[in-house]
C-alpha positions in Angstrom: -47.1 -5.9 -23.3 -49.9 -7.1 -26.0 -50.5 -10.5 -24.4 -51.0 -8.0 -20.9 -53.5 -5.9 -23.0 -55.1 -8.6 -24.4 -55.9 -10.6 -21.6 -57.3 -6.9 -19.6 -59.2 -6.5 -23.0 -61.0 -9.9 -22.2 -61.3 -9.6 -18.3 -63.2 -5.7 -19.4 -64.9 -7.1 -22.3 -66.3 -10.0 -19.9 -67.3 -7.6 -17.5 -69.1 -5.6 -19.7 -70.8 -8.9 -21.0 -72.1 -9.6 -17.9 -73.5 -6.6 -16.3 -75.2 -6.4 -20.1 -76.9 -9.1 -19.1 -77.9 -9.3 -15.7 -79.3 -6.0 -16.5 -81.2 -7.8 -19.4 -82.6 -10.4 -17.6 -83.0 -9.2 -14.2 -83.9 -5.5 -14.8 -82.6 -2.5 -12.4 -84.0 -4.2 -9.6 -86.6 -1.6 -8.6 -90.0 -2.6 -7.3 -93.1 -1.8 -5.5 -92.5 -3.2 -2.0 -95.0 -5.8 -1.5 -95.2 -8.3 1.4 -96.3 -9.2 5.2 -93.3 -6.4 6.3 -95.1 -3.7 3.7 -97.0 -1.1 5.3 -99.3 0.8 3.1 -102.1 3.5 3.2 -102.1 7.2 3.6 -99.9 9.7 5.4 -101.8 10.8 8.5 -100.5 13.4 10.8 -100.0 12.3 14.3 -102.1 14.0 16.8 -100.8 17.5 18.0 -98.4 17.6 14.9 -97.6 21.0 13.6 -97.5 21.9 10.1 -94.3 22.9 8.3 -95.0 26.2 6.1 -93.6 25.6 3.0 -91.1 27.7 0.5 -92.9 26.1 -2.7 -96.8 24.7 -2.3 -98.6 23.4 0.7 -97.3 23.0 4.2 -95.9 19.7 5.1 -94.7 17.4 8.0 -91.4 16.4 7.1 -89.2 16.9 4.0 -86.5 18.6 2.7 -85.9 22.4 1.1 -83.0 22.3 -1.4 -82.1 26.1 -3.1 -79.9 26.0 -6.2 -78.4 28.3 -8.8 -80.7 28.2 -11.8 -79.2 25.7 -14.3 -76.5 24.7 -12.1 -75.6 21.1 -10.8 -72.2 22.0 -9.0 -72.5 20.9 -5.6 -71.0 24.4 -4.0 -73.6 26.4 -5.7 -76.6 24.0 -3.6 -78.0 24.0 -0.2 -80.1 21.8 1.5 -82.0 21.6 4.9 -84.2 18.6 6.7 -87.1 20.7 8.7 -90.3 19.0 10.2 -90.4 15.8 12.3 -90.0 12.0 10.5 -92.3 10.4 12.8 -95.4 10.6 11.2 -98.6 7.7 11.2 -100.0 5.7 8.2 -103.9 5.6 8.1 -104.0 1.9 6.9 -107.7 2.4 6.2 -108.2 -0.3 9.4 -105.8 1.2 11.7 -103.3 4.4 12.2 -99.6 2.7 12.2 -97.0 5.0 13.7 -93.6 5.5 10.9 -89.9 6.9 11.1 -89.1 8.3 7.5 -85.5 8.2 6.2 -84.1 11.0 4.2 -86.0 12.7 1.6 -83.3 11.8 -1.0 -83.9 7.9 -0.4 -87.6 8.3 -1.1 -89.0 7.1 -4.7 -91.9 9.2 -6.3 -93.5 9.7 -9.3 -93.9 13.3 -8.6 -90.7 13.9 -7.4 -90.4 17.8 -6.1 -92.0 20.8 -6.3 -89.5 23.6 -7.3 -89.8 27.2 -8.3 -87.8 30.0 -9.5 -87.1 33.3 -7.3 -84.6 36.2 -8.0 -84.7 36.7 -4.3 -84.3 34.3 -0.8 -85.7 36.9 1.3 -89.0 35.7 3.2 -88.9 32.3 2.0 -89.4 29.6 5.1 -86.4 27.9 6.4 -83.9 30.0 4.2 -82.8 32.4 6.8 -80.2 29.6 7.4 -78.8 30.3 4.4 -75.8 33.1 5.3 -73.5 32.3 2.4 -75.7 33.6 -0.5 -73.0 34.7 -2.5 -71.7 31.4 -2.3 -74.5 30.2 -4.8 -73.7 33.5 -7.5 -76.1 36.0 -8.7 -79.8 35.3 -9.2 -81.8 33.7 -10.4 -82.5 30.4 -7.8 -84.6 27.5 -7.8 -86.1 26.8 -4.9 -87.0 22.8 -4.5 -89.0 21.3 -2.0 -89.2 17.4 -1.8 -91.8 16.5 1.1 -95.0 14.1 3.2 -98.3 16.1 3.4 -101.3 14.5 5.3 -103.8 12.3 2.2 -100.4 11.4 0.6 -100.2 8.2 -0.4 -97.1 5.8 0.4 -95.9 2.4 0.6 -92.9 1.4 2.8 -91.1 -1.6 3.8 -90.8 -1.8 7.7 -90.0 -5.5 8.5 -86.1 -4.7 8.2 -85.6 -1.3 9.6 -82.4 0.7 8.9 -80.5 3.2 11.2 -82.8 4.7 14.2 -85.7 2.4 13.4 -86.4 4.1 9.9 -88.3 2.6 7.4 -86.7 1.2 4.2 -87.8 1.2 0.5 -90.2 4.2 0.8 -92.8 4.8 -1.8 -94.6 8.0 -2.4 -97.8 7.1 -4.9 -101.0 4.9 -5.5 -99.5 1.3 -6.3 -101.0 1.0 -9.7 -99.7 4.6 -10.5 -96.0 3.2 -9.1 -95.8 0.0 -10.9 -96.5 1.8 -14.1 -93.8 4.3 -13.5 -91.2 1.5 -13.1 -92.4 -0.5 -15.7 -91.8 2.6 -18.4 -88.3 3.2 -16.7 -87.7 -0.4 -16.9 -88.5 -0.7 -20.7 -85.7 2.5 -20.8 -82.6 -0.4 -20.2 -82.5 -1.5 -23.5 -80.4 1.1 -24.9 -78.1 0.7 -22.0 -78.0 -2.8 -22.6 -77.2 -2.5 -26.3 -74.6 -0.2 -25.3 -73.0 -2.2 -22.9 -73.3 -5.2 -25.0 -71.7 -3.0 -28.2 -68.6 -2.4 -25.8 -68.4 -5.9 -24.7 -67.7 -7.2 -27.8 -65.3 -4.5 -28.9 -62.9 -5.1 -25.3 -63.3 -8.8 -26.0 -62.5 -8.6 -29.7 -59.7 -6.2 -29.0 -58.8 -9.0 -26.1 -58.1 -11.6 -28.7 -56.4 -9.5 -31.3 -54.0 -8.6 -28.3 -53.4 -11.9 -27.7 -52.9 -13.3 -30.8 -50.4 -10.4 -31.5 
């Protein structure tokens, strides 16, 4: 039973050792796309395109409207709907290039969402959908709105498209502003490192005692 424990000690402890370092050397892996496939400009609205109104801020073309219970993350006590159309153009400052969004949720951005807090859903755009109120408990909610509006900025990778011709690695930012904003949440690893590295050589140390008896 020891020798059993020791040897899973060593399989978790080498594990550990080498996620530790992958994530070391090679970072999280996320990027500005950059590249021939990369298209990149500013969100233009395709002629005849109509306006989304908007629960929180401006209108939009295309994002998503998510209502929660204030300080909740359960998943029962949230709601989310998709409203406006993901075909929208790219003003490449040469040429307007025509673009299929993916799902708001898949999109990186500094400034994330735009959310605030209401003790009632009555009025709001796009939450007459919402029949199971109750469902989320008693007031207060926060209303979050994660969306494209015509000037944004965004970068996206179109050269290998996903499902229904959607763009892939979509970026919502100036470049400079984006690479800065990885970098910082890059140099954020190291703890996690450290920690994986601490366990790493507690599962491999418990690993040899095991075996050793």
């Amino acid at each position: 039973m020891k020798r059993a424990l020791g040897i899973l000690g060593l399989l978790v402890g080498a594990t550990f050792g080498y996620v530790a370092t992958s994530v070391a050397v090679r970072g999280t892996g996320q990027a500005v796309p950059s590249g021939v496939d990369v298209l990149e400009g500013r969100v233009a609205a395709p002629e005849g395109a109509t306006l989304v109104e908007s629960p929180v801020g401006e209108p939009f073309l295309y994002g998503e409207v998510r209502v929660t219970k204030g300080g909740s993350r359960a998943i029962d006590q949230a709601w989310t709907t998709v409203v406006g159309s993901a075909a929208i153009e790219v003003d490449t400052g040469e040429r307007r290039m025509p673009l299929r969004l993916p799902h708001p949720e898949g999109w990186r951005r500094i400034d994330a969402v735009e959310h605030r807090e209401v003790q009632t859903l009555e009025g709001l755009p796009h939450l007459d959908a919402l029949d199971d109120v109750e469902r989320l408990g008693p007031p207060p909610y926060v209303v979050v709105v994660t969306a494209v509006r015509a000037g944004d900025p965004i970068i996206a990778r179109v050269g290998s498209e996903g499902s229904d011709g959607e763009a892939r690695d979509v970026h919502l930012g100036e470049r400079a502003e984006l690479e800065a904003w990885i970098a910082a949440r890059e140099s954020g690893r190291w703890p996690i490192v450290g920690l994986l590295g601490i366990m790493a050589i507690v599962s491999l140390a418990l690993g040899v005692r095991g075996l050793r008896g």
